[in-house]
N, C-alpha and C positions, 0 to 999 in steps of 0.2 A: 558509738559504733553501731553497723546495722547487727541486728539481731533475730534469731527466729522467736514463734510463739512460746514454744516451749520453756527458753532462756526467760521471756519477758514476765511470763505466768512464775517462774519461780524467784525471778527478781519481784515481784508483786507481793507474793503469797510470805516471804522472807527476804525484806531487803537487806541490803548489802551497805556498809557505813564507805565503801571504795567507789559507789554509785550513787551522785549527786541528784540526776533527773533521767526518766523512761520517756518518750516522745513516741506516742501513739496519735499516726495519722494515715491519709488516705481516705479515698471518694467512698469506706465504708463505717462512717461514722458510727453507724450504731454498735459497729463488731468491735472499735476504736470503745467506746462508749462500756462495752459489758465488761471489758476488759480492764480495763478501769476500777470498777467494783470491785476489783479483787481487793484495789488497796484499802486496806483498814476490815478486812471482809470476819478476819482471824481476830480483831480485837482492836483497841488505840482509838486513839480520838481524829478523825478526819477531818480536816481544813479545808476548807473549798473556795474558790475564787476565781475572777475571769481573765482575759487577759485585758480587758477596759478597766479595770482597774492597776492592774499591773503596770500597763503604759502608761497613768497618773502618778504611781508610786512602783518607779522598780526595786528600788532596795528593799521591800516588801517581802520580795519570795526571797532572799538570802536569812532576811531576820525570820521567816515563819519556818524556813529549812533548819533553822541552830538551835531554835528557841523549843524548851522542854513545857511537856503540857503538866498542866496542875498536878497530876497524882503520877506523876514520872512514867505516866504510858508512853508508849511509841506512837507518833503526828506522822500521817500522809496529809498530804498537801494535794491537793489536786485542782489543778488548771484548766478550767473549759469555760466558754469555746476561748482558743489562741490561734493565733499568727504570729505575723511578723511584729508587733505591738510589743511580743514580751520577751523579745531579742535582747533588749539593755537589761532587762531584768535576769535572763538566760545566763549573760557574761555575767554580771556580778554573783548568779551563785555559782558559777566556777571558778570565779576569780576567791571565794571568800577562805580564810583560815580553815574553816569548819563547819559544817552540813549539820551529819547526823541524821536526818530526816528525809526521806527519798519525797522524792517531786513527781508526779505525773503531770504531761503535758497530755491534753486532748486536743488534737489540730484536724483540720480537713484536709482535701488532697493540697499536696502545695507541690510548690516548682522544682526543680531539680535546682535555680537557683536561689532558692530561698534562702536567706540568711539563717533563720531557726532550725533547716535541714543539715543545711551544713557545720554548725555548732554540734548539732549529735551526733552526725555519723563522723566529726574528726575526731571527737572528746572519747576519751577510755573512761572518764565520769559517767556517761551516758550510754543508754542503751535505745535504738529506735528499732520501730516495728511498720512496714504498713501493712494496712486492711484493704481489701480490694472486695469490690460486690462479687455475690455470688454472682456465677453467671447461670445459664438454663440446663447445665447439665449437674453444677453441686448444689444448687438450690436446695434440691429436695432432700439432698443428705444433711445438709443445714438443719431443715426443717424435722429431719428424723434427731439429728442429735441436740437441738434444742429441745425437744417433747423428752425424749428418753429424763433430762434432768426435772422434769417436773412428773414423771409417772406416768406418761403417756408411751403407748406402744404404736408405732405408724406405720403400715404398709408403705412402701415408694410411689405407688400412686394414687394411695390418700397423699402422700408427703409432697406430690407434684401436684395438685387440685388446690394445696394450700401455697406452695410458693409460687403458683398463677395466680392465684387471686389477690396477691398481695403483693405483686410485681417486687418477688425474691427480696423486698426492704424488709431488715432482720428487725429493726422496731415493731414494724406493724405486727409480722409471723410473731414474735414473743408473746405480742397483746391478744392476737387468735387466740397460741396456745395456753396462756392463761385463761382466758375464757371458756377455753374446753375442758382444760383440769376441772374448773371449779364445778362444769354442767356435769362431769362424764366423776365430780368428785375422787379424782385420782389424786397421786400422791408418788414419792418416792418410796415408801414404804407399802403403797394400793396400788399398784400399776392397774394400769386399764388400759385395755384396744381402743382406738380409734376408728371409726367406723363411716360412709361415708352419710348416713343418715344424721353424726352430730353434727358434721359441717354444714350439713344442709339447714339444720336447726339453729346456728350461733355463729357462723364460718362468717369471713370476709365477705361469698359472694352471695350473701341474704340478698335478697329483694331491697331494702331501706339502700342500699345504694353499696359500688364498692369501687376501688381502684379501675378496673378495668373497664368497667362503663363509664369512667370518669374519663380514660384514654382513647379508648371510642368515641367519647362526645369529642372531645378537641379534635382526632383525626379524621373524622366525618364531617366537622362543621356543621355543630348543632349547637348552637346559642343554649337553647332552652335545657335541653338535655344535660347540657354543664352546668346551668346554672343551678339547677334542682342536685344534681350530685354535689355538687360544691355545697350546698346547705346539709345533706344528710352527711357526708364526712365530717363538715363541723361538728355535725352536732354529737360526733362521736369523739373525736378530738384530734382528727386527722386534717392537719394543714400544713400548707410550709413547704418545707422539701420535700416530703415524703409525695407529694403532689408534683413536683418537679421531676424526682426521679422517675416515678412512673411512666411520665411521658415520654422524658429521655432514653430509657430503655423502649420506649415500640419506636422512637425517631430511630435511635442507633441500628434495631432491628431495619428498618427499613431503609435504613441507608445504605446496607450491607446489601439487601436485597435489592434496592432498587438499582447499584450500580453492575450486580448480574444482569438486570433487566434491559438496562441503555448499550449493555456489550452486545445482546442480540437473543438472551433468553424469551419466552412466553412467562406472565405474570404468574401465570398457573404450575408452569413447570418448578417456578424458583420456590412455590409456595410448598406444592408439594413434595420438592427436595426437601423440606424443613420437617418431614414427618410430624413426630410428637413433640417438636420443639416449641411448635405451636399450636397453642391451647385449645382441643376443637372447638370451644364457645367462641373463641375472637376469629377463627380461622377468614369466616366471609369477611369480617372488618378489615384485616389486612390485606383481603385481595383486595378488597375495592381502594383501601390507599396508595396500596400501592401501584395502584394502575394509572391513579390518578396525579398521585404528591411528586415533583419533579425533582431531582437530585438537588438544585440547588436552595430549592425551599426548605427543604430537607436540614438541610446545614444552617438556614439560617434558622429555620428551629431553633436546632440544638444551640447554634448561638446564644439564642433569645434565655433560653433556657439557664445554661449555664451562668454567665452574666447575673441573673436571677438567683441563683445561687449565691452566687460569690456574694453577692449585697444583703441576702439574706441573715449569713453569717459577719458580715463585718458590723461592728456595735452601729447603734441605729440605722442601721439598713430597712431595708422593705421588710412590712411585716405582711401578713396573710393576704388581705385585701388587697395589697401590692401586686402580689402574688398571684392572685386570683384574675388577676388582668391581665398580667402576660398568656395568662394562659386564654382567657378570651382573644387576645392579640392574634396568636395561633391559628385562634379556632377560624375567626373571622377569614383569615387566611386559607384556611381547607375550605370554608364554603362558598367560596368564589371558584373553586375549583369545581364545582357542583353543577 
């Protein structure tokens, strides 16, 4: 059945022997993801496994749901990445005598006909949650209340400098703020201000490269430009989706804006309607694509894009390099508009 956060956190934090499995999904995996961590956070021995193996062996998760660990702790089990893959495995632990062991599913966004959606939201075993991305008005609250748990103090527009630069993906923001406890040596116990001179020093949008130059390159149509970003995020450890969404969010953005634009707005008027929504460092980059990118390229972006996604996550799908193309694809695409 669906569930809010707060049910889900204390199904987590003390599971329930009446709750067989939690299904945690939607397009905000990483929030999916932290959530997650709760299980086993308090004690017990953690199981972990994917659902590519669960599709090889489904009676898998029913025996590792019943089955007692060595020294009679309490076993979370937790499942990532899944889909549709770990459906027969899903029935058989609802179907079995006896659990005992709560399940975490970790899924991505899926359909409203999904078979694995539909298993949790009918089953009273089950409890589902989804995560949806910030958008550009809670970002920055995100960003204040991820810092607060690691000893950091944010003003809101420090806290908005950092969910621009990091185009609101709560992975990358965590990795910031880890980085800045460790420079600014804060603490839950040392709280420390956040100032905008550490960001400057260890932030996302350092010189060595960051998200948003990376979005600018593809929406400008700059080959070279991407291809140098694409090397410095690696070599940070940023690839994959988080390069996906990026993008996805300035398409989405300018989808929104471009269809005020083809109704009979000025490019200017719609940009400037968007105040502080938009980042004054990207501010010129989005006038200029938007003047130029046409509604319907626009979509097949995001097309491109998603698609990309989805293959990302299904076992052997596109890995980085894959990835790195589409988005060349893209780019090649904007520079003909040039």
């Amino acid at each position: 059945m669906r569930a809010d956060r707060a049910a889900v956190e204390r199904a987590l934090k003390a599971p329930s022997p009446a709750q067989r499995f939690i299904l945690l999904y939607g397009p905000d995996e990483a929030g999916s993801r932290a959530l997650a961590k709760l299980a086993g956070a308090s004690g017990g021995e953690r199981v972990e496994m994917s659902g590519a193996e669960l599709r090889g062996d489904p009676a898998r998760l029913a025996d590792e749901a019943a089955s007692m660990s060595l020294f009679g702790e309490a076993r979370h089990i937790v499942v990532e990445p899944a889909g549709e893959e770990v459906v027969t495995a899903v029935e058989g632990l609802l179907e079995a005598a006896a659990a005992g062991n709560m399940v975490v599913i970790v899924a991505g966004a899926l359909k409203p006909t999904s078979k694995l959606l539909k298993l949790a939201l009918a089953s009273k075993q089950a409890l589902a949650l989804v995560s949806y991305l910030p958008d550009a008005r809670n970002a920055p609250r995100l960003v204040q209340e991820l810092a607060r748990e690691k000893g950091l103090s944010i003003r809101p527009e420090v806290a908005r400098m950092i969910s621009d630069s990091t185009a609101g993906n709560r992975a990358i923001i965590e990795q910031e703020l880890v980085k800045i406890a460790l420079f600014l040596d804060a603490a839950p116990e040392r709280p420390q201000m956040v100032e905008e001179e550490a960001i400057a020093a260890i932030g996302a949008a350092r010189e060595e490269g960051d998200l948003s130059r990376l979005v600018d390159s593809v929406g400008n149509g700059d080959p070279a430009r991407l291809q140098a970003e694409l090397l410095h995020l690696s070599s940070e450890g940023i690839e994959g989706i988080p390069l996906i969404r990026a993008v996805l969010r300035r398409l989405a953005m300018l989808a929104g804006m471009r269809a005020e634009v083809e109704s009979g707005r000025s490019v200017e008027s719609v940009v400037a309607a968007r105040g502080k929504a938009i980042f004054w460092k990207e501010k010129d980059a989005i006038t200029s694509q938007l003047a130029r990118w046409p509604a319907e390229m626009i979509a097949r972006g995001m097309g491109r894009l998603l698609e990309a996604e989805r293959q990302v996550k299904a076992s052997g799908g596109l890995g980085p390099l894959a990835v790195d193309e589409e988005l060349f694809a893209i780019c090649r695409q904007a520079a003909r508009l040039r």
